[in-house]
N, C-alpha and C positions, 0 to 999 in steps of 0.2 A: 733368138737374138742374133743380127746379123754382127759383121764383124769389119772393121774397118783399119789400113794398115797405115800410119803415121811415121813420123820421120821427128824424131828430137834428136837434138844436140846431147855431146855426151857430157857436158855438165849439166844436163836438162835432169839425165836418165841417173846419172851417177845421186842427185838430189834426191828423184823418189826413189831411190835406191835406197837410199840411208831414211828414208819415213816411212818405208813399208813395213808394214806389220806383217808378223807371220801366220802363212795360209792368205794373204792378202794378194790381189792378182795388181797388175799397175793399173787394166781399168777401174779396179775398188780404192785405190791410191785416189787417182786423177780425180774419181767423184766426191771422195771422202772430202777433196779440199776445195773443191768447184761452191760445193754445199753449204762449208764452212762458211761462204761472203755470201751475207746478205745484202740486198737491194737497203735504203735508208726508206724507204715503203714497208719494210715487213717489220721494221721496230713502231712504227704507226699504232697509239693503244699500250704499248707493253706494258707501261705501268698507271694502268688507269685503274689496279686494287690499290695503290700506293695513297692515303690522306694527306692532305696538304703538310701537320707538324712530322708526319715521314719525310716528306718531299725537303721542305724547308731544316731540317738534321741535318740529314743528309748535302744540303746545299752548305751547309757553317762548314761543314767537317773538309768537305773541297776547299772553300774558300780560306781557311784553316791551316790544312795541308799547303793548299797556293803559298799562301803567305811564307810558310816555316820555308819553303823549298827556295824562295825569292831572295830572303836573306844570306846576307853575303856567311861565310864560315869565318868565325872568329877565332885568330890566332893564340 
């Protein structure tokens, strides 16, 4: 594996500083969270085990939640 030498800022470095795990090198950092983001292409399909009165549950329980979060807080 070749090796390549980069330049970050040290609020860049000081950041995966404090998410590195231990025994983790920075380029197993920098990949770990490259990985993390997916394209809006790779959730294409995810829930196509999911039936429709799952789907529609789960939709009240959002709309549901919406709602309670919308309303104002009474004094």
């Amino acid at each position: 594996m070749g090796v390549k030498t980069i330049t970050v800022s040290l609020e860049a470095y000081e950041a995966l500083l404090r998410i590195k795990r231990p025994g983790e090198s920075f380029s197993d950092v920098i990949l770990r969270l490259v990985k993390k983001h997916r394209g809006l292409m790779d959730l294409a399909g995810i829930w196509h085990d999911i039936n429709d009165t799952e789907i529609e549950d789960f939709l009240k329980e959002i709309r549901r939640a919406w709602k309670e979060w919308k309303l104002p807080a009474k004094e």
